[in-house]
N, CA, C and O of each residue as an XYZ file, in Angstrom:
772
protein
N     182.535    200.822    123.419
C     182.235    200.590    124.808
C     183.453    201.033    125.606
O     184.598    200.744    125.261
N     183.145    201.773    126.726
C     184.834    202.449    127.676
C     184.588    201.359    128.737
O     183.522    200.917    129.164
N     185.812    201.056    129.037
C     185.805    200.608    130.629
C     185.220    200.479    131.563
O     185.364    199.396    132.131
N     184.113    201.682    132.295
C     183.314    201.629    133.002
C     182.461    200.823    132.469
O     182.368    199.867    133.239
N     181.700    200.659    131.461
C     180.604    199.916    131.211
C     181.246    198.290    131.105
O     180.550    197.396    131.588
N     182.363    197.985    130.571
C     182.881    196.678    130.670
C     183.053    196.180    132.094
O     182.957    195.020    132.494
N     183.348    197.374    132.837
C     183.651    196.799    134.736
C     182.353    196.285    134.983
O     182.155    195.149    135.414
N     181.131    197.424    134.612
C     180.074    196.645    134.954
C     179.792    194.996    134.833
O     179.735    194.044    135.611
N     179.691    195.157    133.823
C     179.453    193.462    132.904
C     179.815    192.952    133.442
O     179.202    192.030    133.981
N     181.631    193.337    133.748
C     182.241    191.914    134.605
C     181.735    192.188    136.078
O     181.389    191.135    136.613
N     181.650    192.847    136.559
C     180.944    192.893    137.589
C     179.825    192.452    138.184
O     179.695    192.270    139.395
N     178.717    192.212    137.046
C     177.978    191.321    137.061
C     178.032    189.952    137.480
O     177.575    189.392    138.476
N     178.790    189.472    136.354
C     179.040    188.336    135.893
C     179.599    187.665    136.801
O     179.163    186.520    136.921
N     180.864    188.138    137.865
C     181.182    187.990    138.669
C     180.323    187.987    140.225
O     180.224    187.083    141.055
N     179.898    189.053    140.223
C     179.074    188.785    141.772
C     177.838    187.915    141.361
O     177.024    187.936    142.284
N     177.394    187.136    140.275
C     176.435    186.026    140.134
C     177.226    184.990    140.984
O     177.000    184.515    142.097
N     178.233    184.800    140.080
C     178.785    183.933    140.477
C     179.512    183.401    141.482
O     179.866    182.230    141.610
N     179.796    184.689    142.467
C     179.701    184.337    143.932
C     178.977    184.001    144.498
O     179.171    183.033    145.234
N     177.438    184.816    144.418
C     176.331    184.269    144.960
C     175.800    182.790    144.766
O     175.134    182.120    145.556
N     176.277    182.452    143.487
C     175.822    180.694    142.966
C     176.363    179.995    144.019
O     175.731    179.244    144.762
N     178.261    180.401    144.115
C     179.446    179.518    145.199
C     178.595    179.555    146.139
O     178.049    178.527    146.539
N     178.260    181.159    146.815
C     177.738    180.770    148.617
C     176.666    180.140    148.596
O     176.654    179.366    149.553
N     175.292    180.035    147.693
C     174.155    179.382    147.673
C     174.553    177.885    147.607
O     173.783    177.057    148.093
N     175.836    177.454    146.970
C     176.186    175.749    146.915
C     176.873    175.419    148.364
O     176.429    174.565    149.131
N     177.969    176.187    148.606
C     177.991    175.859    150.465
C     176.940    175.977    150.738
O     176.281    175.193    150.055
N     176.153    176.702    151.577
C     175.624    176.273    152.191
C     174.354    175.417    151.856
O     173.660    174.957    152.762
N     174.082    175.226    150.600
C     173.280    173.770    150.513
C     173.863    172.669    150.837
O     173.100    171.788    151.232
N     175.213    172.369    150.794
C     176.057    171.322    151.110
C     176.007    171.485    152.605
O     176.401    170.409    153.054
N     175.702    172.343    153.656
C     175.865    172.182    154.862
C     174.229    171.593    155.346
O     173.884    170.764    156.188
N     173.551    172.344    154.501
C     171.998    171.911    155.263
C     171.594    170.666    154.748
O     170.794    169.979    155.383
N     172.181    170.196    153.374
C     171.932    168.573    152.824
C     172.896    168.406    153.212
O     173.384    169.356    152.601
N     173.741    167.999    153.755
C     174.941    166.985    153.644
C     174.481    165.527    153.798
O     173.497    165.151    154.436
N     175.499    164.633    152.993
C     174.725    163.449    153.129
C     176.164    162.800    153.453
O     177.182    163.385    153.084
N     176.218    161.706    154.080
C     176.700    160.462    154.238
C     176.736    159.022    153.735
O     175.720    158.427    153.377
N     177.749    158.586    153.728
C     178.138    157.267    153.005
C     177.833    156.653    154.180
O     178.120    156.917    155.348
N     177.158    155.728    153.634
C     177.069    154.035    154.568
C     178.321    153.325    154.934
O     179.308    153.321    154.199
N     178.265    152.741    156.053
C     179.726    152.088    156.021
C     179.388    150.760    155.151
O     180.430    150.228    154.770
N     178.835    150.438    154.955
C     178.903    149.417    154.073
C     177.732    149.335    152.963
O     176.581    149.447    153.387
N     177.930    149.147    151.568
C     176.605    149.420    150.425
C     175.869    148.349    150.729
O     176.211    147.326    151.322
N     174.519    148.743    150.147
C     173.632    147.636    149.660
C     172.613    147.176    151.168
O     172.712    147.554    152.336
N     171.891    146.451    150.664
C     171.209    145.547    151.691
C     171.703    144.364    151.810
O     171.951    143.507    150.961
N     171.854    144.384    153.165
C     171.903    142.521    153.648
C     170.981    141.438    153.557
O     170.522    141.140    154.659
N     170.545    140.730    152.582
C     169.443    139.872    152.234
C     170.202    138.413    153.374
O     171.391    138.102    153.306
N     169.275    137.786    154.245
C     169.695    136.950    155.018
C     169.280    135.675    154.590
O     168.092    135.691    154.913
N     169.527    134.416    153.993
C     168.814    133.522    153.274
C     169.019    132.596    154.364
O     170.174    132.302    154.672
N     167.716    131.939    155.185
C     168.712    130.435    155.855
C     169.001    129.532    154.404
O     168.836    129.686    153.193
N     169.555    128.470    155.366
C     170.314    127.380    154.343
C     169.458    126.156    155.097
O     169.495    125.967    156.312
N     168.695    125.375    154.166
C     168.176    124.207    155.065
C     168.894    122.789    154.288
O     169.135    122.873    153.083
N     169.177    121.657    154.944
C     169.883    120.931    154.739
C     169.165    119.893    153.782
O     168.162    119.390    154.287
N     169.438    119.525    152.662
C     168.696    118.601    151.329
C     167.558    117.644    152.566
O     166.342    117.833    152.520
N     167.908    117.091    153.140
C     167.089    116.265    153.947
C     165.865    116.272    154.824
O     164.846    115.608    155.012
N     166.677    117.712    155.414
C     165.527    118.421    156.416
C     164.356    119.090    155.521
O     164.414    119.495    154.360
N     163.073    119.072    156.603
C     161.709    119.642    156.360
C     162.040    120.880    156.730
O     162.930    121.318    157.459
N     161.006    121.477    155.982
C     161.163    123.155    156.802
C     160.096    123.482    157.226
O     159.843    124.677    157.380
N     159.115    122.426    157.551
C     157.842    122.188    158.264
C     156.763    121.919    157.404
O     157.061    121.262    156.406
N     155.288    122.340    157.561
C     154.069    122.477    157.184
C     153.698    122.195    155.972
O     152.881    121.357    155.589
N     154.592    123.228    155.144
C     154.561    123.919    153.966
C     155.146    122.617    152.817
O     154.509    122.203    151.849
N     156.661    122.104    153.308
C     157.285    121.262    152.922
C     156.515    119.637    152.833
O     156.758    118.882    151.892
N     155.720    119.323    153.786
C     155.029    118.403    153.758
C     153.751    118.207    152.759
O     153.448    117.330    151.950
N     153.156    119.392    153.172
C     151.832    119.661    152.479
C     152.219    119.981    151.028
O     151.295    120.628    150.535
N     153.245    119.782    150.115
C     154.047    119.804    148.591
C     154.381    118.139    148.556
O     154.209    117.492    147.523
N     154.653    117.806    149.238
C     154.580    115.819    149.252
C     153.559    115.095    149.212
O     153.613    113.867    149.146
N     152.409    115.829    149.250
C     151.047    115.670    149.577
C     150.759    115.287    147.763
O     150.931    116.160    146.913
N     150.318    113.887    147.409
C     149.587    114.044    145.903
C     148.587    114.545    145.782
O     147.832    114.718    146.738
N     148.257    114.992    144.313
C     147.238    116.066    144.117
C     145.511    115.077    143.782
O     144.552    115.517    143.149
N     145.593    114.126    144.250
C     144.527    113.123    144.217
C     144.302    113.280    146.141
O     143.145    113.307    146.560
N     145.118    113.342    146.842
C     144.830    113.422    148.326
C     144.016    114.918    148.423
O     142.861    115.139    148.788
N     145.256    116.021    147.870
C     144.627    116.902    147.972
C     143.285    117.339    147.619
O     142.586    118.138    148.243
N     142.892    116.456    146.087
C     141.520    117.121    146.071
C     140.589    116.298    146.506
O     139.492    116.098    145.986
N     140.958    115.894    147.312
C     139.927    115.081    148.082
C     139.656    115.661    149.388
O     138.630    115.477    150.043
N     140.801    116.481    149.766
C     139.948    117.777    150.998
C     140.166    119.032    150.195
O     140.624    120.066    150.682
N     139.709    118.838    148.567
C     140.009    120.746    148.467
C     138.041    121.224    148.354
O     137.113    120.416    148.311
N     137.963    122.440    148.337
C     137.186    123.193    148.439
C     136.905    124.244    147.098
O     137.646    125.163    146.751
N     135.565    123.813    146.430
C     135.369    124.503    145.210
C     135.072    126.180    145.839
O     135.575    126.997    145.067
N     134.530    126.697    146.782
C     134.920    128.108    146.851
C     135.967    128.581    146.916
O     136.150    129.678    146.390
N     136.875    128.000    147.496
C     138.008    128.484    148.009
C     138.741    128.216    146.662
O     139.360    129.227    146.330
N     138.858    127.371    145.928
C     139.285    127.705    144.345
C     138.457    128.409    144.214
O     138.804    129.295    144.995
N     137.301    128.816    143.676
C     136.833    130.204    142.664
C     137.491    131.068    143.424
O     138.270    131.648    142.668
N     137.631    131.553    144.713
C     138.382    132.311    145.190
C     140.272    132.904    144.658
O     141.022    133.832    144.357
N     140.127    131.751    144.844
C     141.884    131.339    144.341
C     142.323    132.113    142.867
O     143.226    132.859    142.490
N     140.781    131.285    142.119
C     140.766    131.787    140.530
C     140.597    132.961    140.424
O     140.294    133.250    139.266
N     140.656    133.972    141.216
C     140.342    135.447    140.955
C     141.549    136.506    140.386
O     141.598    137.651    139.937
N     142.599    135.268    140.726
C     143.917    135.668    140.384
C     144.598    135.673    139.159
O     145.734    136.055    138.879
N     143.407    135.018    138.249
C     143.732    134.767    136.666
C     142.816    135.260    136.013
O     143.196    135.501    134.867
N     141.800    135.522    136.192
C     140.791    136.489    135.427
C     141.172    137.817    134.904
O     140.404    138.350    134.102
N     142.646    138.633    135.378
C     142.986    139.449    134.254
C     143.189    139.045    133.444
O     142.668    139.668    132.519
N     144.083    137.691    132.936
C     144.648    136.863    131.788
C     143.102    135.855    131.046
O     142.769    135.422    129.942
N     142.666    135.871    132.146
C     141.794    134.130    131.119
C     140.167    134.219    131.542
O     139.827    134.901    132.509
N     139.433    133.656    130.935
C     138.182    133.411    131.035
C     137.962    131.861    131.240
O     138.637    130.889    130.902
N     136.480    132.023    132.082
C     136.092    130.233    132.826
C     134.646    129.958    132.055
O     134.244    128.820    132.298
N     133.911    130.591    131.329
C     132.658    130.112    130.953
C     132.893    129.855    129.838
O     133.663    130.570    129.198
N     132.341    128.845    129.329
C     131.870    128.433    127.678
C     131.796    129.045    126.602
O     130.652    128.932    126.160
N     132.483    129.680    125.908
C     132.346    130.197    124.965
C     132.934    131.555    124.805
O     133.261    132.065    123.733
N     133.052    132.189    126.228
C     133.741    133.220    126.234
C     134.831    133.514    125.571
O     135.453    132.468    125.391
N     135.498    134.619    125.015
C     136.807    134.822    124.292
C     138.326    134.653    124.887
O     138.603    134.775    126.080
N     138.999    134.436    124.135
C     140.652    134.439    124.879
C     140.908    135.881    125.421
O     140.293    136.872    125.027
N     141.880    135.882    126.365
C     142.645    137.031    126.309
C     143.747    137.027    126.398
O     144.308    136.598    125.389
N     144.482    137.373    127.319
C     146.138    137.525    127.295
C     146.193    136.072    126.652
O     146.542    135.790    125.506
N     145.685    135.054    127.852
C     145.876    133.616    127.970
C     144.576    132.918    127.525
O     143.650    133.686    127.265
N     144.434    132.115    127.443
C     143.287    131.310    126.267
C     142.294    130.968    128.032
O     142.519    130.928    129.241
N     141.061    130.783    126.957
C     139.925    130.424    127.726
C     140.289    128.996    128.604
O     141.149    128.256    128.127
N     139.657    128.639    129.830
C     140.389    127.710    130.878
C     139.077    127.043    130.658
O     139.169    126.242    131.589
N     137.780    126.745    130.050
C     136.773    126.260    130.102
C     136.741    124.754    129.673
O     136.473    124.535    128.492
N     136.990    123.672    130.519
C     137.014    122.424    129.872
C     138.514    122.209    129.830
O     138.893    121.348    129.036
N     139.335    122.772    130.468
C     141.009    122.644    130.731
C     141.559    121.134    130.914
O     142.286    120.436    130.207
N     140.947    120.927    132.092
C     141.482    119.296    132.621
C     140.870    118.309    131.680
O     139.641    118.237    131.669
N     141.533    117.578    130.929
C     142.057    115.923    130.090
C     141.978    117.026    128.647
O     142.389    116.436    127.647
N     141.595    118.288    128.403
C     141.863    119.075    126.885
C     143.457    118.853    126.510
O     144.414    119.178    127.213
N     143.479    118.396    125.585
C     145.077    118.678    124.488
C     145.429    119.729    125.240
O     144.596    120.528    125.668
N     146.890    119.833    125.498
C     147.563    120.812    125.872
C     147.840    121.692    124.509
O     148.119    121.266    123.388
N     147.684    122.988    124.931
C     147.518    124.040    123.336
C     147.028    123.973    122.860
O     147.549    124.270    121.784
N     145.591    123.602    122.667
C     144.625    123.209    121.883
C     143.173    124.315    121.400
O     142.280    124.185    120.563
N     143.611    125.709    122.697
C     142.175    126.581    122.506
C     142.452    126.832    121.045
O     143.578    127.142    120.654
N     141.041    126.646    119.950
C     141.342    127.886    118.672
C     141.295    128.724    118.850
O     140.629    129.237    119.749
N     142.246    129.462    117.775
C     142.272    130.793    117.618
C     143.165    131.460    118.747
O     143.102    132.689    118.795
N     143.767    130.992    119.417
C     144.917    131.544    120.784
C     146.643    131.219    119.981
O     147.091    130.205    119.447
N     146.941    131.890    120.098
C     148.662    131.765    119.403
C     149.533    131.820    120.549
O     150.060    132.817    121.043
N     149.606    130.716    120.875
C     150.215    129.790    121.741
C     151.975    130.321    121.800
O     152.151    131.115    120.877
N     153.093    130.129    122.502
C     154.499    130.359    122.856
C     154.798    129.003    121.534
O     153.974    128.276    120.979
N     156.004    129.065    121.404
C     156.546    128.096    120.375
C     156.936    126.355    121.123
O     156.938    125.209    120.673
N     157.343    127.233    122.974
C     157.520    126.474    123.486
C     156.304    125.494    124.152
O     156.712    124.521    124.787
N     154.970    125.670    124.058
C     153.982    125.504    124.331
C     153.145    124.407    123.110
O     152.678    123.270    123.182
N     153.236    125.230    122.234
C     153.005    124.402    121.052
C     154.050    123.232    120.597
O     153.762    122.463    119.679
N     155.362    123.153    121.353
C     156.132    121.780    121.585
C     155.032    120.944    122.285
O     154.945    119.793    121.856
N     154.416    121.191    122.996
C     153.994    120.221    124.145
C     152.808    119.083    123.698
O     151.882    119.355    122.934
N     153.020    117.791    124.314
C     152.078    116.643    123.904
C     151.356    116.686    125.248
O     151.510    117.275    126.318
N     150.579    115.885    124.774
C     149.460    115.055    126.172
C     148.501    116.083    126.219
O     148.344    117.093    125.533
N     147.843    115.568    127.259
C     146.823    116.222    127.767
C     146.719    116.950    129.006
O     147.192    116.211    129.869
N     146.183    118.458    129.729
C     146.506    118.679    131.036
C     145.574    117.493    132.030
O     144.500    117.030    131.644
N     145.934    117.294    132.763
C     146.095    116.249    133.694
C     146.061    117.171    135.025
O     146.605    118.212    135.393
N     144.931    116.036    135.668
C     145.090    116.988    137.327
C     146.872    116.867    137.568
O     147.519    117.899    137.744
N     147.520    115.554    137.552
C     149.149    116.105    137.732
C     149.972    117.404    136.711
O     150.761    118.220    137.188
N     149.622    117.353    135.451
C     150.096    118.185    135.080
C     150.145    119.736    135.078
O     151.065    120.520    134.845
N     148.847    119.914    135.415
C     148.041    120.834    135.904
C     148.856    122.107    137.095
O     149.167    123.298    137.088
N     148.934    120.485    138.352
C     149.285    121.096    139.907
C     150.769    121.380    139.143
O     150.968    122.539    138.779
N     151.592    120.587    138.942
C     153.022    120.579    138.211
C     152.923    122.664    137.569
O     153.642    123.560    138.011
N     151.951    122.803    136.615
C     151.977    123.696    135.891
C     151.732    125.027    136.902
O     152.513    125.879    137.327
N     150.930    124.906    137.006
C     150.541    125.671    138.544
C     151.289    126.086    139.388
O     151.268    127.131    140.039
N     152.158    125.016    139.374
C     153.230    125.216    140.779
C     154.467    126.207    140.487
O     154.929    126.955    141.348
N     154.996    126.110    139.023
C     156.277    127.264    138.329
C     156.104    127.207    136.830
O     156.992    126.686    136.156
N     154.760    127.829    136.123
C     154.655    127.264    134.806
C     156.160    127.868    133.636
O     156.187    127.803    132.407
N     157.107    128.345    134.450
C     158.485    128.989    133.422
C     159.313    127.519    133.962
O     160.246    127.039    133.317
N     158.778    126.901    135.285
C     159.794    126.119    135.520
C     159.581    124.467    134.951
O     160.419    123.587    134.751
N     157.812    124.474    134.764
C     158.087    123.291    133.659
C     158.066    123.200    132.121
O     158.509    122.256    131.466
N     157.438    124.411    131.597
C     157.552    125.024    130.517
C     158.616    126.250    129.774
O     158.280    127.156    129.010
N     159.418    126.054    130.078
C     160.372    127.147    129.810
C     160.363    127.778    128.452
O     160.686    127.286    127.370
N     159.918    128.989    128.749
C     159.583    129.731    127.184
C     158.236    130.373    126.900
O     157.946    131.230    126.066
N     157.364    129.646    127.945
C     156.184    129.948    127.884
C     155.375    131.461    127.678
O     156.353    132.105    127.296
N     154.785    131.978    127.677
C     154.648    133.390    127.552
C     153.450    133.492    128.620
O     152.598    134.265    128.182
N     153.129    133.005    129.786
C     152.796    132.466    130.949
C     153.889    133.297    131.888
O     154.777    132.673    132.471
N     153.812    134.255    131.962
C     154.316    135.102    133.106
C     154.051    135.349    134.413
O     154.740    136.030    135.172
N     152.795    134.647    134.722
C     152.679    134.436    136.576
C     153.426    133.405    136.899
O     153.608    132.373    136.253
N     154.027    133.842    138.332
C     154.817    133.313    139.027
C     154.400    131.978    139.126
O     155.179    131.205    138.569
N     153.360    131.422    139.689
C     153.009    130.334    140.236
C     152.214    130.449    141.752
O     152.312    131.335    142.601
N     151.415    129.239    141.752
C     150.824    129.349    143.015
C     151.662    128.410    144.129
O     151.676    127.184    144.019
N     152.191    128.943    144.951
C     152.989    128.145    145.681
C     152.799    127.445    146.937
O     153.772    126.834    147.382
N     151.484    127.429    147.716
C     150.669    126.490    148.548
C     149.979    125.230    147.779
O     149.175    125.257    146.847
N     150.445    124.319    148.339
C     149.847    122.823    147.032
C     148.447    122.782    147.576
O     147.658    122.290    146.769
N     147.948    123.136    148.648
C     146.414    123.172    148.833
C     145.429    124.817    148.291
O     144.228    125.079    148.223
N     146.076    125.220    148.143
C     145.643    126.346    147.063
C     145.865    125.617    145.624
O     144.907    125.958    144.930
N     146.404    125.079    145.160
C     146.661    124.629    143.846
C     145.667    123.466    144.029
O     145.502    123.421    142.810
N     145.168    122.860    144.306
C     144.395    121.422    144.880
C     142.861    122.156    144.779
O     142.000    121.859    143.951
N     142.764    123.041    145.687
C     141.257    123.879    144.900
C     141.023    124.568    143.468
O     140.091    124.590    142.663
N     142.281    125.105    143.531
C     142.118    125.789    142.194
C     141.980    124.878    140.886
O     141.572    125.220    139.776
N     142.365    123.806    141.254
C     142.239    122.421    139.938
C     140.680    122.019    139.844
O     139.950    121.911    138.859
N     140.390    121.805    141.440
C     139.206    121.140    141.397
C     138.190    122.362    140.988
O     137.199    122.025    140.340
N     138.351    123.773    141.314
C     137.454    124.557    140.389
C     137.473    124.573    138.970
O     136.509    124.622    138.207
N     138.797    124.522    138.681
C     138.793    124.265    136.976
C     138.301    123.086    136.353
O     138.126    123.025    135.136
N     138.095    122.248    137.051
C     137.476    120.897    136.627
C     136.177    121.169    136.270
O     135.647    121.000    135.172
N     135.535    121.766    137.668
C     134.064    121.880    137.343
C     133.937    122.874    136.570
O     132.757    123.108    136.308
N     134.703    123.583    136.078
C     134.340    124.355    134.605
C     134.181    123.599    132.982
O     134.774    123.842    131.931
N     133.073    122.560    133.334
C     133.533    121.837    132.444
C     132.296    121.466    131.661
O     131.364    121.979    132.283
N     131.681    120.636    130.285
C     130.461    119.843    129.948
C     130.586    119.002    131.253
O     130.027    119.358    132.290
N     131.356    117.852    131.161
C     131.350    116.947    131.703
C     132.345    116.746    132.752
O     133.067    115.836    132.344
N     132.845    117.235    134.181
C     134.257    117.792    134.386
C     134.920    116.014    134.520
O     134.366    114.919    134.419
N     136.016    116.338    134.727
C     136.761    114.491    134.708
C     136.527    113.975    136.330
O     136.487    114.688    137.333
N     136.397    112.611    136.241
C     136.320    112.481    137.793
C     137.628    112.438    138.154
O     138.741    112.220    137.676
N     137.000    112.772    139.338
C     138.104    113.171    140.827
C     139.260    111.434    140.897
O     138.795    110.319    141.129
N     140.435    111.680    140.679
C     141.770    110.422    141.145
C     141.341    109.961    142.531
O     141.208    110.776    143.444
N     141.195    109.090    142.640
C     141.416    108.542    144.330
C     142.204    108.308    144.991
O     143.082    107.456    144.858
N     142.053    108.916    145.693
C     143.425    109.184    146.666
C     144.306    108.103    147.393
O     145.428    108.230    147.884
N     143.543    107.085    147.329
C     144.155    106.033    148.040
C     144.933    105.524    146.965
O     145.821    104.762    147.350
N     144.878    105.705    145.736
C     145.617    105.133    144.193
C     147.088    106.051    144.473
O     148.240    105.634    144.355
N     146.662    107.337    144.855
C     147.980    108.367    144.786
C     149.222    107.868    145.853
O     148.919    107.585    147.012
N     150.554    107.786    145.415
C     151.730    107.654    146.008
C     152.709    108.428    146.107
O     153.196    108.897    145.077
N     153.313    108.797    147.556
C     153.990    110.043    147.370
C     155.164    109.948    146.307
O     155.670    108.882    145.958
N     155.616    111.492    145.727
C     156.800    111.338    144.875
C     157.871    110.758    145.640
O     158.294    111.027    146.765
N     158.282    109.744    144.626
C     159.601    109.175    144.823
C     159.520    108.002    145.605
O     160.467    107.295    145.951
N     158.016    107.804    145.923
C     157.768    105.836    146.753
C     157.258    105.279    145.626
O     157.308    105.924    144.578
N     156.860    104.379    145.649
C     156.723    103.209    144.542
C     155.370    102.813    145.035
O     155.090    102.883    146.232
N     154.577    102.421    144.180
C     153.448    101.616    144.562
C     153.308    100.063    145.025
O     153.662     99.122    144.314
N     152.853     99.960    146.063
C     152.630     98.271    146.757
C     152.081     97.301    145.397
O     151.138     97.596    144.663
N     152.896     96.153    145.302
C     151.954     95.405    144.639
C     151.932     93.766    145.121
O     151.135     92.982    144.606
């Protein structure tokens, strides 16, 4: 190979590679980007004081779940329940899925569907679900069951949870009767005697 043909090559090789440089300026002029003066998002949390209400919401969670289902509404639970029918089934006999069949739920052994392979932490558990245990479960089931394999968040309106019980009730042979409300005492008062 003589010289001339090597100038070429480098010649090549070289004016690519100018053209790459000027094609990167000026992409850097038509994108240019900027730094934030400060990273991240500002998440603003109020702070409410242990004592204080934070209205509506806060009250209506003080509310027992014997008051509540005494104004809850069986549509408005099946409604509610529409939110667990990817995980679970409500009729008699139907099969498990993610989560075991809910048919006959309220006063059933807790962990008790056959044939459902239950969390380890789940299969710890005694008693029976209970309209309280129920709303309780309902309300953060990682936060009273920890371990659970129960991955919805929770329903976090106690009158949404108050229908949704009383629909699961009537999914039942015989569903349990309704607590009376006048028996129910808020958490943390004591009963008159």
């Amino acid at each position: 190979m003589d010289s001339f043909e090597l100038n070429k090559i480098m010649g090549a090789i070289l004016g690519t590679c100018l053209v790459l440089l000027s094609l990167n300026i000026v992409a850097g002029m038509v994108f240019s980007t900027h730094a934030p003066a400060k990273p991240g998002f500002e998440i603003v949390v109020t702070q409410v004081p242990a004592g204080a209400t934070k209205g509506p919401a806060t009250q209506e969670a003080d509310t027992p779940i014997a008051t509540r289902l005494a104004s809850a509404d069986l549509s408005r639970g099946e409604t509610s329940a529409k939110k667990c029918v990817a995980c679970h089934t409500f009729g008699k006999g139907e099969p498990n899925r993610v989560g075991p069949n809910l048919y006959g739920i309220v006063g059933r052994k807790i962990g008790s569907v056959q044939g459902f392979n239950y969390s380890a932490s789940m299969k710890k558990q005694t008693g029976n679900w209970s309209f309280d245990e129920l709303d309780h479960y309902l309300k953060t089931p990682q936060g009273m069951i920890p371990g659970t394999n129960m991955t919805f968040a929770g329903v976090a309106r106690a009158s949404e949870r108050g229908d949704l019980i009383l629909y699961l009730n009537s999914k039942a042979d015989s569903p349990q009767p309704l607590p009376k409300a006048a028996d129910a005492t808020p958490p943390g008062a004591t009963k008159a005697q």
